[in-house]
DRENMI-627436 format. One record per residue (C-alpha): residue in three letters; z, x, y. Coordinates in steps of 0.05 Angstrom, whole numbers, plus 5000, padded with zeros to 4 digits. Each point is the difference from the previous one (the first is absolute). Example, Ala and Ser with C-alpha at 12.3 -4.5 7.8 and 13.67 -1.06 7.14 Angstrom:
REM DRENMI-627436
GULUM  rest     Z     X     Y
GULUM   ALA  5156  5246  4910
GULUM   SER  4987  5027  5069
REM end
This chain:
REM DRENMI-627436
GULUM  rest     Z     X     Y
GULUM   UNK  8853  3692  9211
GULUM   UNK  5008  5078  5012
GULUM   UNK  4988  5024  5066
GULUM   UNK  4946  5047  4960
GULUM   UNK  4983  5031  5062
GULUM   UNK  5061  5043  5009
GULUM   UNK  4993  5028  4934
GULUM   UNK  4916  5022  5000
GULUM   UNK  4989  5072  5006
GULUM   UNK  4951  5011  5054
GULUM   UNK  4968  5061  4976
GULUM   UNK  4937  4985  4972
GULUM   UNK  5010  5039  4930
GULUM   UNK  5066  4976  4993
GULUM   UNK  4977  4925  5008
GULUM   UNK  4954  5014  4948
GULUM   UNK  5057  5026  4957
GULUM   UNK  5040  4936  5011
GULUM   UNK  4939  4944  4984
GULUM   UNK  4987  5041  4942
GULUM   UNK  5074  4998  4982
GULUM   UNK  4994  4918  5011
GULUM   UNK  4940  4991  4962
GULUM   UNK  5030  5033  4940
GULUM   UNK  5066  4953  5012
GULUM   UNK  4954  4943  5007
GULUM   UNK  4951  5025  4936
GULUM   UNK  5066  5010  4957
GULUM   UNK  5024  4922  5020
GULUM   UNK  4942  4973  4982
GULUM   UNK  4996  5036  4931
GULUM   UNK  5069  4976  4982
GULUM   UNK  4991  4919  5029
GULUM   UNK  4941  5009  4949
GULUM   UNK  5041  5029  4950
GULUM   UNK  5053  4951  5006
GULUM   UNK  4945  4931  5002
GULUM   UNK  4983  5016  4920
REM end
């Protein structure tokens, strides 16, 4: 795995920026697994 750590902002606001960033990567995965199951 990624050493994650090196990459994470650690500014508050710009931690929020990246989670939001991944939960939109992991949202848009999900909808096209979904997608490709039917």
């Amino acid at each position: 795995m990624l050493d994650v750590a090196k990459f994470l902002p650690e500014d508050p606001e710009e931690l929020r920026q990246f989670t939001a960033l991944l939960l939109a990567e992991v949202k848009s995965q999900a909808m096209l697994i979904e997608k490709l199951r039917h």
